[in-house]
N, C-alpha and C positions, 0 to 999 in steps of 0.2 A: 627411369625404370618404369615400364609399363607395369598396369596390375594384373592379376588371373584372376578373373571373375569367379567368382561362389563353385566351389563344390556340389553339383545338385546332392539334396536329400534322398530325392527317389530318383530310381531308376530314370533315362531318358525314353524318350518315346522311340527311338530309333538310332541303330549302330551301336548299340547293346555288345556286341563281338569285337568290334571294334576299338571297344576301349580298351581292350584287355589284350588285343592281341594288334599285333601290328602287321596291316595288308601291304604287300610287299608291291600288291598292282596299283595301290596308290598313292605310297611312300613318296614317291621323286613329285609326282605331279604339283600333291600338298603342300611337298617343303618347296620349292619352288613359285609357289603363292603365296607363303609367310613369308622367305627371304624377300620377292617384289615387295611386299608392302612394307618390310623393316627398312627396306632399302629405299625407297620411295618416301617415308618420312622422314627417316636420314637425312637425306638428302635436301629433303625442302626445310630443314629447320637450319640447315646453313648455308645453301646456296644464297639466300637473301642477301645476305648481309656486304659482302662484296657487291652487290648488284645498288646499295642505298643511295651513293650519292647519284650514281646515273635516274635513278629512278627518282629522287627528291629534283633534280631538273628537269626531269618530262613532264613531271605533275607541278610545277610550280613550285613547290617547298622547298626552306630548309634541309639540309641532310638530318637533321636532328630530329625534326619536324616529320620523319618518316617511323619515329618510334612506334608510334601505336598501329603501326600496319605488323610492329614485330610482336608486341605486348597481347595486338587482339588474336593473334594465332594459338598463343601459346597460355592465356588467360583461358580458352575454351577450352582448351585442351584439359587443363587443371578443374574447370566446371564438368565435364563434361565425364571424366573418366569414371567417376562414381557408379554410375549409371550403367555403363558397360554390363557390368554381371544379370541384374536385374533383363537387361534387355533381350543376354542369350537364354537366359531362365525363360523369358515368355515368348520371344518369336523366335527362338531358333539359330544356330550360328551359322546358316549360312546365310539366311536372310536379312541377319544385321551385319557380317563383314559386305555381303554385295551391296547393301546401303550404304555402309562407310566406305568400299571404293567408288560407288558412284556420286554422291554426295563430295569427296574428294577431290574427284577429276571436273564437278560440274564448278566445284570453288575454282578450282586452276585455270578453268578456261575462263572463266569471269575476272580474276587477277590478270590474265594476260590479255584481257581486253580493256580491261579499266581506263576511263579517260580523266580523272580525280581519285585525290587522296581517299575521301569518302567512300569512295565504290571502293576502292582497293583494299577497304580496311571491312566493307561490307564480306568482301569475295574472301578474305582472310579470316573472318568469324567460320563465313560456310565451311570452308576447307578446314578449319578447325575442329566443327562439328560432324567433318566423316574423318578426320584424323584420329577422333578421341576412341575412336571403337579399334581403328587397326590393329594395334601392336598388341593389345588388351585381350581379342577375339582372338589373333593369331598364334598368341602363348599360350591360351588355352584349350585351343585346340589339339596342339598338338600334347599337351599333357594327355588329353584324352583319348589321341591317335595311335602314339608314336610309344612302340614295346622300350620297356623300361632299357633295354641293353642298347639300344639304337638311341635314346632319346638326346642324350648326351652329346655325342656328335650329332644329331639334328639340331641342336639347339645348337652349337658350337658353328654352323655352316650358319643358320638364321644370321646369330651375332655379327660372324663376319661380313655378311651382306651392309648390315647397319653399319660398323665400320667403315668398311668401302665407302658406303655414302656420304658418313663423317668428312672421309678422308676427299673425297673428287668433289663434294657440294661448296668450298668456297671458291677451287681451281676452276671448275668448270661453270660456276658464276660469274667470275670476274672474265672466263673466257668468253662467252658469250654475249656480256655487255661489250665486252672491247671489238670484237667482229662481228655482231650480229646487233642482237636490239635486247633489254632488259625482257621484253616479255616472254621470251621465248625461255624464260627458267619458271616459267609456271607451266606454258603451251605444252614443253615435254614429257609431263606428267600427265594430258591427256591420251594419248596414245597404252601408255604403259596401261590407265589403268581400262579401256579398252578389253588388251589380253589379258589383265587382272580380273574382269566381269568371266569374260570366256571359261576360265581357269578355276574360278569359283562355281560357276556352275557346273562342271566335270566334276573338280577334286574336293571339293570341301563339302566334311561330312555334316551333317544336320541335329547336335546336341539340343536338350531343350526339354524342358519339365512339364508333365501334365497339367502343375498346377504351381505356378509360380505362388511364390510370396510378396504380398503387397508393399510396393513399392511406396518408401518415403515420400511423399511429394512437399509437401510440408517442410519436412528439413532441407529436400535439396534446391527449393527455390529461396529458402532463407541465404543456406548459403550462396548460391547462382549469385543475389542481390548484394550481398556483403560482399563478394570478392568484387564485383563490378564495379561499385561505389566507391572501393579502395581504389579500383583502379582510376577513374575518372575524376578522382580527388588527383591523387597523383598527377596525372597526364595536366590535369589545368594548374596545380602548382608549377610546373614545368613551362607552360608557355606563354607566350608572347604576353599577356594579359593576365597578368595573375586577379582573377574574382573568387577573394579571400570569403566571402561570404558561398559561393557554390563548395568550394573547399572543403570550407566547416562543417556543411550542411550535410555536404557527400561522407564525410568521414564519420558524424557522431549517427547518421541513417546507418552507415554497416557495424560502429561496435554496437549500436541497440541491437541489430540482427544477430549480433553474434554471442549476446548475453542472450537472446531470446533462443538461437539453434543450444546453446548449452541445455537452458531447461527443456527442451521439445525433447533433445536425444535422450534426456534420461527418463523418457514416460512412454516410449515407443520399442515395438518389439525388434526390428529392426531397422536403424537409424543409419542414414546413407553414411555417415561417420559415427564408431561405434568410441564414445571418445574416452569410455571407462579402458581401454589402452591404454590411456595415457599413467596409467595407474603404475605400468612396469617402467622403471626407471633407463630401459634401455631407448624402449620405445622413445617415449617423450624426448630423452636429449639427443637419438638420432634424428629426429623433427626436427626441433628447434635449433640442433646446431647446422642442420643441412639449408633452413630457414636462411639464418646468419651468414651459412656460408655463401651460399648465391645470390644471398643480397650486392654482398662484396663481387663475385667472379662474374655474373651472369651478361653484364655489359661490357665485358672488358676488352674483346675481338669486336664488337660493332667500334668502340673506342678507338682500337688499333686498328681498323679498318679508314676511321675520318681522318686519322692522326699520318695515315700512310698516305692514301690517296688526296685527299684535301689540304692537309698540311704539310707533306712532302712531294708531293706531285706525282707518285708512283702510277703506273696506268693499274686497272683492273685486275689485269689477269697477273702482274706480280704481287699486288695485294694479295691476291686469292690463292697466290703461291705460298705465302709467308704465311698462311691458316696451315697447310699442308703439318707441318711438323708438329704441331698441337694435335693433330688428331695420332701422327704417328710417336707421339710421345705416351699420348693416353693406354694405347694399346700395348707398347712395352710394357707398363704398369703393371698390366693386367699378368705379365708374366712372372713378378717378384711376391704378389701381393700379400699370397695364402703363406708364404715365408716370412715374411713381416708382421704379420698377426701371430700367426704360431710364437716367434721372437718376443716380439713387445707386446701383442696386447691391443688391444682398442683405445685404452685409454693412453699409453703412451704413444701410440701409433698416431692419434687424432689430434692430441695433444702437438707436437713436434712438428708434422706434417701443416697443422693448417697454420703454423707462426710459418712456417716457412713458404706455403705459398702467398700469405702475407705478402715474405721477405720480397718475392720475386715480383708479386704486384708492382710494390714500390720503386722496384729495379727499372722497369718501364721509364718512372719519369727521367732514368737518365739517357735515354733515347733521343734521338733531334734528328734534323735530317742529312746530316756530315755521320751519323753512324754508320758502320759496315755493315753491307747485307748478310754474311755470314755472322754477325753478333746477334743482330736482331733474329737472325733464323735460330741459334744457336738457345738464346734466350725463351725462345717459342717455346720450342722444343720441351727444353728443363720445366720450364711451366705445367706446360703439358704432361709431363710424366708427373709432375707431382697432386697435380688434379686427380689423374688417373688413379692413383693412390686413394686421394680424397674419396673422389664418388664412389668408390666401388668399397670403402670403407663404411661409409656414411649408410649405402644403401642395403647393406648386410647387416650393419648391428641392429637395424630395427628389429630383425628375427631371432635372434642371439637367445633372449628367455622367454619367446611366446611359444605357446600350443601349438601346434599346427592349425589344428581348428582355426584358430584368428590370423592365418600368414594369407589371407585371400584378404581380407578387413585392413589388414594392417600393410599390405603392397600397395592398396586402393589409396589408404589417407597418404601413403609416404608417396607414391607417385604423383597426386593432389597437390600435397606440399610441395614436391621439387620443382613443380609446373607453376604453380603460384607465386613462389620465391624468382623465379626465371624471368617473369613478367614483370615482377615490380625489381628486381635487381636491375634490368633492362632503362625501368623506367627512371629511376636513379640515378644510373648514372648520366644518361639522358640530362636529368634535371642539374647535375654535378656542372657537366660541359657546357651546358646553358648558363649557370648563373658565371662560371670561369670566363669564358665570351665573353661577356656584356655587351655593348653597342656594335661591338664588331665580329659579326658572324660570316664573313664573306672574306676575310684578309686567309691566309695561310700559314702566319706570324700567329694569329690570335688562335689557330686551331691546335698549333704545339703546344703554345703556353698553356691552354684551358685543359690540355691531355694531362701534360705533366701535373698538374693541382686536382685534376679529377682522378688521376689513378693514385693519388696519397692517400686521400680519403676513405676511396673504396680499401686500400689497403689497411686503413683502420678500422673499417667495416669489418675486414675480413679476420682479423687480428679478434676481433671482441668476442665470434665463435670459442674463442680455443677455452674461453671461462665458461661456454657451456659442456664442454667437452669432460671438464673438471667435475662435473657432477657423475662420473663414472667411476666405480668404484676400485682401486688403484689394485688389488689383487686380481681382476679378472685377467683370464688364462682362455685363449680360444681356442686350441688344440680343437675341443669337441666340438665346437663351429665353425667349420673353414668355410672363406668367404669364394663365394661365387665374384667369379667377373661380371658385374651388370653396370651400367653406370644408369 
């Protein structure tokens, strides 16, 4: 879930009418350059994945060995989204979305030209770095555009677009390795954002503060350096040469940062993470169990993607088919959900739900490659709906007893988190599959077996969430807060 940057204080400098009133000559243009860029991150956050082993053989690597081209996409992303509010507050939203699509499109054509892993994880930072504004700029915009009676279904067409992209980004990944060439699932994204530039400079209107408020730097490079050090602790626990000494080194440099970001936040007016949230008990255990929970989930489709193609020899484009029902499992979800909460509750909702996707984790290891492709699709599926549950659970109770005042604050750290948790859950499992291997990373025998042992684990991972879930207090009743579909 993307965040909506800051509420200006004052007035903007320009479109003043517009906030208030919705222009009916600009309505299609606008929404139509939000849905493109929903649908265009969509899209690239799971086309990849289908596309890994082809790609870990053009560049020489291991399939596994392709993790950090997924970790550094999605690591910037979590660095990066903070900043967002700050950045329409001083230069303006249309001159930071046209940067994050241009910035976007110049990463994709650098990933589709990449001739090494390195570049490709270089060209995966940049694209990172104009992905973190998209979705961020886009939601806020139209808060500020779009007349409260229309806004609802404008956001409801946005979502669908991102759907879509959900839904066609691993089919039309695996189709394009399999008849074409891996790079051409970055190449595509040039063109789009092309008429993305076009279209921002027509429809998108121009928010922005005469006098912004001084931006954190201080906290936000502390944090920048503690998630990074997490991650590259990680990524060298994981490979071929474990150097236990870089490990240690990388890991005790970001918790000193992140005792250090604790006191800095509490002495600053306003702090890129405002972490006195964590004060309200919804907040903090929809973090930390959303934390938990994507520790467990966030690897589990690149998993079943090595486990399909590598270890059972599927081509691409049926891998990329077998994603298909995971995204259209998610979106049924979305149609039970506010009945569910109404019924049970958060706490028994979160409670129940995450032992059961657990359940279905583990279900995985009984998988091989004599299974039917209607079970394993069938399997997807069920997963998929009960995710869908998950996040759009997880991603609403954070708002449940805050102000509104703090619901700009508190979408920022909880979209931070979900992106944080994504990269190291990613990484994880990664490291799981790896040490399951061992000397034998190249057989097709060795890549079920290590699937099967990697997704028990992660289901014990995921299973550990549902005791933070327990710190919710067992009368909550959410009649008066029904959950938006967001995941």
């Amino acid at each position: 879930m993307s965040p909506l940057p800051a509420t200006p204080s004052a007035p903007p400098t320009e479109g003043a009418d517009a906030a208030t009133v919705s222009s009916r000559a600009r309505y299609r243009g606008l929404l139509w350059l939000v849905a493109a860029a929903f649908f265009m991150q969509a899209l690239d956050s799971t086309i990849v994945n289908t596309a890994v082993p082809a790609m870990a053989g053009a560049l020489a690597v291991t399939p596994l060995g392709m993790r950090s081209a997924l970790t550094s996409y999605v690591l910037t992303l979590a660095i990066l989204i903070p900043a967002s509010p700050w950045l329409c507050d001083r230069f303006g939203t249309r001159r930071v979305f046209a940067a994050a699509i241009a910035t976007f499109g110049v990463g994709s054509l650098l990933c589709g030209l990449a001739q090494s892993l390195p570049q490709l994880v270089a060209a995966r930072v940049l694209q990172g770095i104009g992905g973190a504004s998209l979705m961020p700029v886009g939601r806020y915009v139209l808060v500020r555009s779009i007349d409260k009676r229309d806004y609802i279904r404008a956001m409801s067409t946005v979502a669908t677009f991102g759907l879509l992209g959900s839904v066609l980004g691993p089919l039309l990944g695996g189709a394009l390795v399999e008849f074409t060439t891996w790079r051409l699932i970055f190449l595509i994204n040039v063109p789009v954002g092309l008429i993305g530039l076009w279209l921002n400079r027509r429809e998108m209107p121009d928010y922005r503060l005469d006098h912004a408020r001084r931006f954190d730097a201080g906290g936000f490079a502390m944090f920048a350096a503690a998630s990074a050090l997490l991650l590259v602790a990680s990524e060298q626990a994981g490979g071929p040469q474990h150097r236990w000494g870089l490990i240690a080194a990388c890991a005790t440099a970001a918790a000193v940062l992140a005792v250090l970001y604790v006191r800095h936040s509490r002495r600053v007016t306003y702090p890129v993470a405002d972490l006195t949230l964590l004060r309200v008990r919804s907040v903090w255990v929809a973090l930390s169990g959303n934390l938990f929970t994507r520790l467990g989930v966030s690897g589990m489709f690149l998993l079943l993607v090595l486990f399909l193609q590598v270890g059972c020899g599927w081509s691409p484009t049926m891998a990329g088919l077998m994603m298909v029902p995971q995204a259209l499992g998610s979106i049924c979800a979305k149609w039970v959900i506010n009945r569910l909460l109404a019924r049970l509750g958060y706490r028994r909702l979160l409670l129940g739900n995450t032992l059961m996707v657990a359940l279905l984790i583990a279900s995985f290891s009984l998988l091989d490659h004599a299974t039917p492709i209607w079970l394993i699709a069938v399997l997807v599926f069920v997963y998929g709906s009960f995710m869908g549950l998950q996040y759009t659970a997880m991603n609403t109770l954070v708002y449940t007893d805050l102000d509104i005042r703090h619901a700009s604050m508190a979408s920022s750290m909880a979209s931070t988190a979900q992106y944080l948790s994504m990269s190291f859950g990613i990484a994880l499992a990664s490291l799981l599959m790896e040490l399951f291997l061992g000397d034998d990373p190249h057989v097709a025998r060795a890549y079920v077996g290590a699937f099967h042992g990697a997704v028990l684990l992660l289901a014990g991972t995921t299973a550990l969430a549902s005791l933070v879930f327990l710190r919710l207090r067992p009368d909550r009743n959410q009649e008066r807060a029904p959950a938006r579909a967001a995941r």
